[in-house]
ROBATOR-180103 format. One record per residue: residue number from 1; x, y, z of N, C-alpha, C in turn. Coordinates in steps of 0.02 Angstrom, whole numbers, m for minus. Example, Ala and Ser with C-alpha at 12.3 -4.5 7.8 and 13.67 -1.06 7.14 Angstrom:
torvo|nu|nv|nw|cau|cav|caw|cu|cv|cw
1|660|m284|390|615|m225|390|660|m165|390;
2|642|m112|354|684|m53|357|645|2|394;
//
This chain:
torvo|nu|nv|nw|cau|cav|caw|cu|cv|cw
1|3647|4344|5501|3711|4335|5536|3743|4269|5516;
2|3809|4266|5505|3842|4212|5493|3898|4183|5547;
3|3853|4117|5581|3884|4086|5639|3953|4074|5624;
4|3991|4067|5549|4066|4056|5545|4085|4090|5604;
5|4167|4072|5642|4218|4093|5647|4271|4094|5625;
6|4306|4139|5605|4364|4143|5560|4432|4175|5612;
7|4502|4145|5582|4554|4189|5620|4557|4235|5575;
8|4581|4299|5617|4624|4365|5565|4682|4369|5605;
9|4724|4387|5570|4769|4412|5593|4814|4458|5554;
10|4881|4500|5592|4897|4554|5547|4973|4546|5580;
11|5031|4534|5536|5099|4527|5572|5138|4571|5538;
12|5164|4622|5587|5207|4659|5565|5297|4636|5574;
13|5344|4709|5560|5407|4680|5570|5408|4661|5653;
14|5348|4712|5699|5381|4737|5783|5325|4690|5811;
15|5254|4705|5781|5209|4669|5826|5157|4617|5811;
16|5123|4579|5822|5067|4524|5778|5007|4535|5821;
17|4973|4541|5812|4894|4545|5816|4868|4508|5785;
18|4806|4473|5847|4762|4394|5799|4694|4413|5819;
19|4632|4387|5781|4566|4418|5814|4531|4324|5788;
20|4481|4334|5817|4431|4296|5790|4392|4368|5745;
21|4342|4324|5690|4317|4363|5672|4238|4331|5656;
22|4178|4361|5657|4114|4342|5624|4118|4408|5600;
23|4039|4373|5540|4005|4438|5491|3955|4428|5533;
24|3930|4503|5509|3849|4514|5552|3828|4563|5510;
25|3753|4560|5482|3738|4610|5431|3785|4632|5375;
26|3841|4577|5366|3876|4615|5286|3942|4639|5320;
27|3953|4648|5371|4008|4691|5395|4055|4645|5440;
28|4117|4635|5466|4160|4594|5498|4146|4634|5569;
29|4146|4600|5597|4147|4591|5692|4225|4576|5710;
30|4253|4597|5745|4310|4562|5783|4323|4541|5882;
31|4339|4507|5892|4319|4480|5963|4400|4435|5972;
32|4396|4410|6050|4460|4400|6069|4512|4430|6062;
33|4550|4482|6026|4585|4496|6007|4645|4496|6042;
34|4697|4483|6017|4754|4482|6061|4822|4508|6012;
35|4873|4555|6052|4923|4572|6006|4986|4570|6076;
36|5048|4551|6046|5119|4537|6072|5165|4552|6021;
37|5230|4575|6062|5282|4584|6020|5291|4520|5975;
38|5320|4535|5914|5350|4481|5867|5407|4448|5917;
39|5425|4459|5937|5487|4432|5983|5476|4405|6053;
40|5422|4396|6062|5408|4340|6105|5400|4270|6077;
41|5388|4245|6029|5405|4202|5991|5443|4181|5952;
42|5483|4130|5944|5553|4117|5906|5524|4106|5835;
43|5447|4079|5838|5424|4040|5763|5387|4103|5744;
44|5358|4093|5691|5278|4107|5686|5244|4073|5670;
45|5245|4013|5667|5200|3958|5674|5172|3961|5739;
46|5237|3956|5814|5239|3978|5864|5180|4017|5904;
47|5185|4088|5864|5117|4144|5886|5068|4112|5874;
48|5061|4091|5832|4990|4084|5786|4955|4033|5823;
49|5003|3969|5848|4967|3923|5908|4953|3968|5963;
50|4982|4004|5977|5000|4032|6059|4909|4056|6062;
51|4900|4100|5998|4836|4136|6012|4784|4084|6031;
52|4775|4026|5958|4725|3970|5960|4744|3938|6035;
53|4777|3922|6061|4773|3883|6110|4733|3931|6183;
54|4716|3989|6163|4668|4025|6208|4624|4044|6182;
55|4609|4017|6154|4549|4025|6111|4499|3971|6142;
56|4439|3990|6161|4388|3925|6147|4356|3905|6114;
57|4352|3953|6068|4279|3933|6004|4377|3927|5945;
58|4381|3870|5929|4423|3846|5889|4390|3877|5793;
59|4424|3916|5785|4418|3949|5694|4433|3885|5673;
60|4386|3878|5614|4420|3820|5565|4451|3849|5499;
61|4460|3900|5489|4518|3933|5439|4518|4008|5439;
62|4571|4043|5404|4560|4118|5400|4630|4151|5371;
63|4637|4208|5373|4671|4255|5352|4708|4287|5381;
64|4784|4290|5386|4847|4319|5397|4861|4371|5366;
65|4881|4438|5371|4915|4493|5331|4954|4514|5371;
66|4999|4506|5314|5096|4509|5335|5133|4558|5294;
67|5172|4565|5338|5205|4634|5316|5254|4590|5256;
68|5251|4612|5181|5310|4572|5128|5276|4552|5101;
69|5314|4530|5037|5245|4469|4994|5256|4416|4987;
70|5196|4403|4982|5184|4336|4985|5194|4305|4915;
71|5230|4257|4917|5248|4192|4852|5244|4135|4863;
72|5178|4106|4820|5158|4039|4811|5152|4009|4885;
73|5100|4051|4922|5087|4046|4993|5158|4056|5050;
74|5197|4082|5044|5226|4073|5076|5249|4150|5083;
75|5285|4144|5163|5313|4224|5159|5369|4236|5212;
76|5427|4297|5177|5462|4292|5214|5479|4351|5222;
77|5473|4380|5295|5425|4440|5331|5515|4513|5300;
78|5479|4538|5281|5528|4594|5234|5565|4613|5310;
79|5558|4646|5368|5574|4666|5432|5565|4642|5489;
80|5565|4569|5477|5576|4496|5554|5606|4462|5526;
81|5631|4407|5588|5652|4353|5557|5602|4298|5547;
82|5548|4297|5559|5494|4249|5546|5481|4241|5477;
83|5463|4179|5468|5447|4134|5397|5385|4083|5409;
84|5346|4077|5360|5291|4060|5368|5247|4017|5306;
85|5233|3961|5298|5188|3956|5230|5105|3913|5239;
86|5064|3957|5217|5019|3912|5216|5008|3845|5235;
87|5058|3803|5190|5045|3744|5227|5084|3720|5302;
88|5116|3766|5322|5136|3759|5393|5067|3783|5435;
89|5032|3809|5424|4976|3832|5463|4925|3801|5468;
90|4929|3764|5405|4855|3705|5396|4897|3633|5449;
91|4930|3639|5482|4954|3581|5534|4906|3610|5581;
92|4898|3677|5597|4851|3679|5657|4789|3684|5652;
93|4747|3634|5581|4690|3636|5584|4631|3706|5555;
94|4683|3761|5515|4649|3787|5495|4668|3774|5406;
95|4592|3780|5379|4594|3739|5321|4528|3767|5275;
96|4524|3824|5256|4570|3853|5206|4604|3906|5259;
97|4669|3926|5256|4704|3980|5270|4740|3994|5216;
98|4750|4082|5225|4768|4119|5180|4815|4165|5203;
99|4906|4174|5164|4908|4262|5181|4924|4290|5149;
100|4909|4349|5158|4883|4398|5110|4945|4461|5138;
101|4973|4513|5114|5007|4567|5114|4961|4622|5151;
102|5005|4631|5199|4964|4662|5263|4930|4729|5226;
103|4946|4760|5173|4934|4823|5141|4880|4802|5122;
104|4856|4752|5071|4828|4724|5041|4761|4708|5065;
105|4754|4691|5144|4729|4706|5189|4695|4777|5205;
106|4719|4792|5227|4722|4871|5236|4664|4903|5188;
107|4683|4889|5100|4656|4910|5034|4573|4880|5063;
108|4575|4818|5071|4496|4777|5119|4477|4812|5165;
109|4517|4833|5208|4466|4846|5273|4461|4914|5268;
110|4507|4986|5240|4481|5042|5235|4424|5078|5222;
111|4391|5048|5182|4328|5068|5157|4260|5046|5216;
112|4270|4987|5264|4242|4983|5337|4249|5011|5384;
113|4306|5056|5388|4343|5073|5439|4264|5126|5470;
114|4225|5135|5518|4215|5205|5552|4212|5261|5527;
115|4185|5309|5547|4198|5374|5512|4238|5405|5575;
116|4225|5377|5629|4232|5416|5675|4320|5389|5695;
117|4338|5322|5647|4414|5322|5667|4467|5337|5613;
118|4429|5401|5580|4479|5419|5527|4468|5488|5525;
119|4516|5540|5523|4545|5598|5526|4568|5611|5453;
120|4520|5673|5450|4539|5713|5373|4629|5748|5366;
121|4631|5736|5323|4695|5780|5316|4703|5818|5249;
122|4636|5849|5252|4596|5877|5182|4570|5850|5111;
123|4559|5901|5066|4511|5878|5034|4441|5888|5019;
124|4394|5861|4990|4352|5845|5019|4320|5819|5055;
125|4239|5789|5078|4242|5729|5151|4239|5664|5114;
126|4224|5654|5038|4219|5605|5007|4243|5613|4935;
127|4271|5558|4912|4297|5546|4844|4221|5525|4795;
128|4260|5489|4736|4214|5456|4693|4220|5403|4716;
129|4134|5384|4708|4127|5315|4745|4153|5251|4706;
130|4145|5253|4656|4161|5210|4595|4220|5201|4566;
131|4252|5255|4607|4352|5265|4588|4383|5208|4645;
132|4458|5214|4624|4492|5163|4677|4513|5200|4702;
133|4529|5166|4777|4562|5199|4836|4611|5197|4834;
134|4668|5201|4885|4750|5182|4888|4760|5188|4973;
135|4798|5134|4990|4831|5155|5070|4885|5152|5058;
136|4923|5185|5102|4996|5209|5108|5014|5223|5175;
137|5093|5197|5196|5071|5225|5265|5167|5183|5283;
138|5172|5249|5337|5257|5228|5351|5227|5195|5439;
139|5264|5131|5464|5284|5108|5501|5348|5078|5499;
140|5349|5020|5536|5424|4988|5518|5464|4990|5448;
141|5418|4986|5400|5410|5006|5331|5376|5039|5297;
142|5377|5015|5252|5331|5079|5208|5280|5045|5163;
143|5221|5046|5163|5162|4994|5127|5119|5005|5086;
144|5117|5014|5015|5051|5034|4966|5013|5003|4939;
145|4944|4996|4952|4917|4958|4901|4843|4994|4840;
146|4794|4970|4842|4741|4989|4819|4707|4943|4807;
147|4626|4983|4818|4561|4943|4795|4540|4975|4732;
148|4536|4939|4680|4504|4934|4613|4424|4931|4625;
149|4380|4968|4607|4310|4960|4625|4282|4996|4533;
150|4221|4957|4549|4200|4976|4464|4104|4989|4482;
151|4070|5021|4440|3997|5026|4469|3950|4958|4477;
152|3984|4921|4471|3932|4845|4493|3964|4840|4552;
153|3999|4881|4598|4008|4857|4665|4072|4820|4671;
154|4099|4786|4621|4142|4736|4612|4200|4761|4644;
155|4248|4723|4680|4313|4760|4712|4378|4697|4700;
156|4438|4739|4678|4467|4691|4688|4537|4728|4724;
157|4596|4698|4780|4632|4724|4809|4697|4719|4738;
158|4735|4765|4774|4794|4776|4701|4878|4778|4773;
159|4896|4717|4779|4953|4723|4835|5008|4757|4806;
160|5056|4781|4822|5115|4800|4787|5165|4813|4856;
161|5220|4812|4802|5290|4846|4857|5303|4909|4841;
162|5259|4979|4818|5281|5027|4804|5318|5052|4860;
163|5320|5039|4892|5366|5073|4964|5441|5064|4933;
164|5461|5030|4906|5526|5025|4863|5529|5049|4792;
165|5485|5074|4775|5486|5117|4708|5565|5160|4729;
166|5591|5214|4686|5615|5262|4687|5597|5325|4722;
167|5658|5349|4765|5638|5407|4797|5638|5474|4755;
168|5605|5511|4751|5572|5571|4696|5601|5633|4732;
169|5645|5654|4734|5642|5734|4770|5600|5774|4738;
170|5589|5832|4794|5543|5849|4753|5562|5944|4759;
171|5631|5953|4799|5659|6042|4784|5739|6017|4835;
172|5787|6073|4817|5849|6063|4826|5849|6030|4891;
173|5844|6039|4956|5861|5992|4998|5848|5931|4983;
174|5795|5921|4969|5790|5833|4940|5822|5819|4888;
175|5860|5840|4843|5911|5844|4804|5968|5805|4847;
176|6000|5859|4897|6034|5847|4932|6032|5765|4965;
177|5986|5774|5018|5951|5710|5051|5982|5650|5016;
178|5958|5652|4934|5972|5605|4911|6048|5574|4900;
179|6080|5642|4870|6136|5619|4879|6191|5590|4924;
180|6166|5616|4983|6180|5607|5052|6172|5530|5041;
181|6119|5491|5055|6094|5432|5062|6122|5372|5004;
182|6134|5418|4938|6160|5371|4889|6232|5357|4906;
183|6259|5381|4939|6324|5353|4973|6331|5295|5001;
184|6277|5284|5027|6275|5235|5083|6226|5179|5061;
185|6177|5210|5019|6129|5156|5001|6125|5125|4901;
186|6172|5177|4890|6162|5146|4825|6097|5189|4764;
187|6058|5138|4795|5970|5154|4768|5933|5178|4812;
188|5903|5229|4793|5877|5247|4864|5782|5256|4871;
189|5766|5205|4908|5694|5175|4894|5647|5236|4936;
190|5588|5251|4940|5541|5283|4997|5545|5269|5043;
191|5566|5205|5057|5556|5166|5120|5622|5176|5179;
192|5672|5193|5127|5733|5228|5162|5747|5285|5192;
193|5680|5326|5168|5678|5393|5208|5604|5382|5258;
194|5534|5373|5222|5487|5374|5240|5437|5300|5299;
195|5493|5301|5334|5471|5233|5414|5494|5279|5459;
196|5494|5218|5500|5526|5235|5559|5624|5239|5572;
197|5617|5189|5538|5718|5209|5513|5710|5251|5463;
198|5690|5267|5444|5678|5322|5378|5715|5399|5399;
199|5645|5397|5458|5645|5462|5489|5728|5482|5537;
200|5759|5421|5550|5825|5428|5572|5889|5448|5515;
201|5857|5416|5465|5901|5430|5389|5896|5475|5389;
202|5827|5530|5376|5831|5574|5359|5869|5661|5406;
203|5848|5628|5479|5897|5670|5524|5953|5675|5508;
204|5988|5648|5508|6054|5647|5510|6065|5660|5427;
205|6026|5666|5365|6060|5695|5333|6059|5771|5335;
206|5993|5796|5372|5997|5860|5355|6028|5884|5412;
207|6075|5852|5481|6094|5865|5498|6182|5892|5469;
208|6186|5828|5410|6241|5866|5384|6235|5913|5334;
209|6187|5908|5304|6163|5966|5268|6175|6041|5306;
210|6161|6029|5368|6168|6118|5398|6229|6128|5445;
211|6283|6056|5445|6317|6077|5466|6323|6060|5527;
212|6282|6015|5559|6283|6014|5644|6292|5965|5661;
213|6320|5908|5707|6319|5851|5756|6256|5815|5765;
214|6231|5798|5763|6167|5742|5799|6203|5688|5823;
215|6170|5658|5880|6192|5607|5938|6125|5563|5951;
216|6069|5565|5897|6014|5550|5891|6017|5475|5877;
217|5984|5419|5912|5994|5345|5875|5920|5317|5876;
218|5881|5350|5897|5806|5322|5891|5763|5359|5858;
219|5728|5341|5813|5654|5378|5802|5609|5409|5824;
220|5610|5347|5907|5547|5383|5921|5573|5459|5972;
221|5637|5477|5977|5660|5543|6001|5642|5582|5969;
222|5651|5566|5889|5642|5629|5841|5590|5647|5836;
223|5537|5600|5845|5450|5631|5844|5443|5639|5926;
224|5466|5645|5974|5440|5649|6027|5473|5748|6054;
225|5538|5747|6036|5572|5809|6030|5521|5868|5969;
226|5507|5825|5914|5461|5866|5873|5391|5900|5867;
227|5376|5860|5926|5315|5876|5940|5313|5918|6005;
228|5377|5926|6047|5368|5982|6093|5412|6023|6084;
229|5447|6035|6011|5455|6092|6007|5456|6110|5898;
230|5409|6099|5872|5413|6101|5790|5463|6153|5773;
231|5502|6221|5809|5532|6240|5763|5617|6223|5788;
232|5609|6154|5814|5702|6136|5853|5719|6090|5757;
233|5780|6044|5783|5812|6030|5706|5746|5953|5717;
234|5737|5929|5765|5703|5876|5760|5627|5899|5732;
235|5584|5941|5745|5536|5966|5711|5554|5997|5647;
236|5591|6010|5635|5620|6016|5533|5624|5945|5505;
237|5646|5904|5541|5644|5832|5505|5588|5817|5512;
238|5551|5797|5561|5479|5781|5559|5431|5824|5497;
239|5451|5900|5484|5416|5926|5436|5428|5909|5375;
240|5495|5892|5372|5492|5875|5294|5476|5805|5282;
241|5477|5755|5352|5450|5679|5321|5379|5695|5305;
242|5337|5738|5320|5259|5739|5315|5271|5778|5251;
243|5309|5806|5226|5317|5828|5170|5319|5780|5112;
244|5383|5741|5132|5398|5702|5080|5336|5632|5073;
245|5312|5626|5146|5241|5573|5135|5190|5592|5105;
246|5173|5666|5090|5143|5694|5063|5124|5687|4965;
247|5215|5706|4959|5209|5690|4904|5204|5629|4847;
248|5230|5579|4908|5218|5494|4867|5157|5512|4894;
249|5102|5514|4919|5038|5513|4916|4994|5526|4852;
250|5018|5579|4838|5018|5606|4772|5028|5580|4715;
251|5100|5542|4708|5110|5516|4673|5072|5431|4655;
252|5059|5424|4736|5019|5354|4723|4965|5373|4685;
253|4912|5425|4710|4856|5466|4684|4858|5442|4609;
254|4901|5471|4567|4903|5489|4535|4922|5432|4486;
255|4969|5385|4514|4977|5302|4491|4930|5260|4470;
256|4886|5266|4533|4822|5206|4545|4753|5239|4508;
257|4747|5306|4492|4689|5342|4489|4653|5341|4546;
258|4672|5357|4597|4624|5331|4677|4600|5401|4703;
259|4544|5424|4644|4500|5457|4651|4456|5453|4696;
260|4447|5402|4726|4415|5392|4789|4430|5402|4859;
261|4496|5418|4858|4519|5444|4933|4601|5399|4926;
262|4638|5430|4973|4705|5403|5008|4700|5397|5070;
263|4695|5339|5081|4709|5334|5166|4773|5309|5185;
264|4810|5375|5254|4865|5354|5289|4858|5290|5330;
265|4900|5246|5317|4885|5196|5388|4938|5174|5414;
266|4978|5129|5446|5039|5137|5492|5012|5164|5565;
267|5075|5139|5590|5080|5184|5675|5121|5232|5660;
268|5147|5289|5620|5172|5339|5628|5108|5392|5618;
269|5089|5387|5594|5025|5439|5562|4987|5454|5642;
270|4956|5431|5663|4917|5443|5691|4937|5473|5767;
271|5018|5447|5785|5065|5481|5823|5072|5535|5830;
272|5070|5570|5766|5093|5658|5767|5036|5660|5712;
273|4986|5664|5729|4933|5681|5682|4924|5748|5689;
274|4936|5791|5738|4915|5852|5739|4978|5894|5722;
275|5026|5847|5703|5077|5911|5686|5061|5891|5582;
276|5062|5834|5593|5026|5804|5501|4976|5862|5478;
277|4945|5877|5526|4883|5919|5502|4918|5988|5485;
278|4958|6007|5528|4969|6086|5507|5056|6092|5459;
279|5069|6017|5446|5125|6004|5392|5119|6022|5317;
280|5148|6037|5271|5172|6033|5219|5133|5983|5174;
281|5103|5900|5222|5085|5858|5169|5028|5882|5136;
282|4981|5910|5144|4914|5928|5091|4944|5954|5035;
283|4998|6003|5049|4999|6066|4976|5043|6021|4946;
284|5100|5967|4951|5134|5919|4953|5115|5866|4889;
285|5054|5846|4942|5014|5796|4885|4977|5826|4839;
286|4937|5900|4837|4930|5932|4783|4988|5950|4724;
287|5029|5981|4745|5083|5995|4706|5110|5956|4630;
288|5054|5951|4609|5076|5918|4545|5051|5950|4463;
289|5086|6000|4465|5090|6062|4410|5009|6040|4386;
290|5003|6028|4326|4939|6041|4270|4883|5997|4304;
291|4924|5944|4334|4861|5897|4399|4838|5929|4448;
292|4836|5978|4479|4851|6006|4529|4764|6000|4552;
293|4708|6031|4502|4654|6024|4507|4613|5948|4519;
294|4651|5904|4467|4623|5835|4502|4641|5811|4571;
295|4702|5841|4581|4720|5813|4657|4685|5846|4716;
296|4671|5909|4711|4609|5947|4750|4561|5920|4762;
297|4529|5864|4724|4470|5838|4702|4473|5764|4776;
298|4535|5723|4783|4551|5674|4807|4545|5704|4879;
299|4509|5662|4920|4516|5663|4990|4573|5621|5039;
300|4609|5657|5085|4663|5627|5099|4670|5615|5182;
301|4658|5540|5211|4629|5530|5315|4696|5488|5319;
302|4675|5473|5379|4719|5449|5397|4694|5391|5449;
303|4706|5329|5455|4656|5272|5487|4700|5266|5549;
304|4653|5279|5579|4657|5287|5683|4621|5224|5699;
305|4603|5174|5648|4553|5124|5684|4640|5063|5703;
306|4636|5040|5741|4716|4999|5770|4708|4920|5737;
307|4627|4896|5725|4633|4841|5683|4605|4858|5635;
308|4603|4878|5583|4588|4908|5493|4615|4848|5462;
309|4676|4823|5468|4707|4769|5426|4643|4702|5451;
310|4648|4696|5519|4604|4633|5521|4539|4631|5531;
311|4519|4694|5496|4429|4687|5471|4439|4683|5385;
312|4516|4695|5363|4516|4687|5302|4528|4608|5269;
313|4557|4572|5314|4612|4508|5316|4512|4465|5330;
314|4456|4491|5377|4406|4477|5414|4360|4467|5334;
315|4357|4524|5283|4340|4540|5236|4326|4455|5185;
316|4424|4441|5183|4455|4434|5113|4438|4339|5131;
317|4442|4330|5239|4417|4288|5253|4371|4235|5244;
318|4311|4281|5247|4242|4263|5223|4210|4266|5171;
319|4283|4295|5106|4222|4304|5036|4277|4203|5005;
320|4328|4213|5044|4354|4133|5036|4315|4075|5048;
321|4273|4103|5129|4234|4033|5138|4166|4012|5143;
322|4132|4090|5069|4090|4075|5040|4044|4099|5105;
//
């Protein structure tokens, strides 16, 4: 067992979550934990005291994963107004601190996650062990990363902004969709259809697509209407976002070589997981003509564990402080 204490923490655009963390037998522990809206604090320097100052066993350094990337320690949160750099954080005594891209995270702690807090969404029950993984996953945004793993065990995280790649249609309504959206957006990223504003983009185009009115201004109506009734216009949008998450899944698959599995992560996934399950995304993320057989091969969950980022951030913590 290793007496360290370390901070983790995980800041999104909506909410921040902080843990203490120890290792025990090889694996991260998390304890204290505490999470608040981003908007109870004007800073984020701000939060980050708020937690330590209830803290009693004082961390002497650790790991942040933040939604955006990070440059030359510093970060400036893609969906808050919070700003943040390393060396603003080492004022409160933690020394080494690190942050790291909340995805990036994620790529760390998936492979710890439980068996029992992750939900198949087919596949097989296991990938290749020796292949890399990939997470993906719509919340406030949209987040991809991957773990690189090789047969000496060796791992290394791979952060990215694919959530802003290019949006791919993938049959005439999404044709449409797009065009719809290039009106208004120009370029039109994954991340513009596949979040939580995503899923409002995408209402209202296929609302004009068929012709009808929507009076819709929130998200969480459209998954809440979709899930008590899948065949109203709000359960057609919900089907085709698990569609279209489906297929960047695929496409990440197929990017990263992450023969080892795709894991969903975000707070949308696990929301309507049971309508995910009987959606479009499996045949979705198969759907890739002459690939079609390797993608069969890839196992595809979805992470129900609520801190995954800060057993990953817990991970990236402790291989820092040795």
């Amino acid at each position: 067992m290793n007496d360290k204490i370390l901070l983790v923490g995980d800041v999104g655009g909506t909410n921040a979550r902080f843990a203490l963390a120890r290792m025990i037998d090889g694996r991260p522990e998390l304890e204290h934990h505490q999470s608040f809206p981003a908007s109870e604090h004007p800073t984020f320097l701000g939060g980050v005291k708020a937690f330590l100052d209830g803290c009693d066993v004082k961390p002497s350094g650790g790991v942040i994963a933040v939604a955006g990337p990070v440059t030359d320690g510093a970060i400036d949160l893609t969906n808050s107004p919070w700003r943040v750099s390393e060396g603003e954080l080492q004022t409160l005594s933690l020394n080494p601190v690190r942050l790291i891209n909340d995805f990036e995270a994620l790529a760390w702690g998936a492979p710890v996650v439980p068996e029992d807090q992750l939900a198949a969404l087919g596949g097989p029950t296991e990938g290749q062990h020796e292949a890399a993984i990939a997470v993906l996953g719509p919340g406030t945004g949209f987040g991809v990363s991957a773990l690189a793993r090789d047969s000496h065990g060796r791992e290394i995280a791979l952060p990215s902004e694919g959530g802003h790649a290019c949006f791919a249609p993938g049959d005439a309504v999404e044709d449409e969709i797009l065009r719809i959206l290039r009106r208004r957006y120009d370029r039109v990223s994954i991340e513009r259809l596949i979040c939580g504003p995503g899923l409002l983009n995408m209402h209202r185009a296929l609302a004009e697509i068929d012709g009808r009115e929507t009076h819709i201004d929130d998200p969480a109506e459209i998954t809440q209407a979709a899930l008590e009734d899948m065949n109203s216009p709000c359960g057609a949008t919900l089907a085709r976002f698990c569609a279209i998450l489906g297929a960047v899944a695929g496409d990440v698959a197929l990017t990263m070589g992450a023969r080892g599995g795709i894991y969903i992560a975000g707070g949308i996934a696990p929301r309507i997981l049971p309508f995910l399950k009987a959606s479009p995304f499996r045949e979705r993320f198969e759907r890739k003509g002459r690939f079609q057989p390797y993608m069969q091969a890839i196992p595809t969950k979805v992470i129900l564990h609520k801190q995954a980022a800060l057993l990953g951030a817990a991970r990236v913590a402790f291989k820092e402080a040795g």
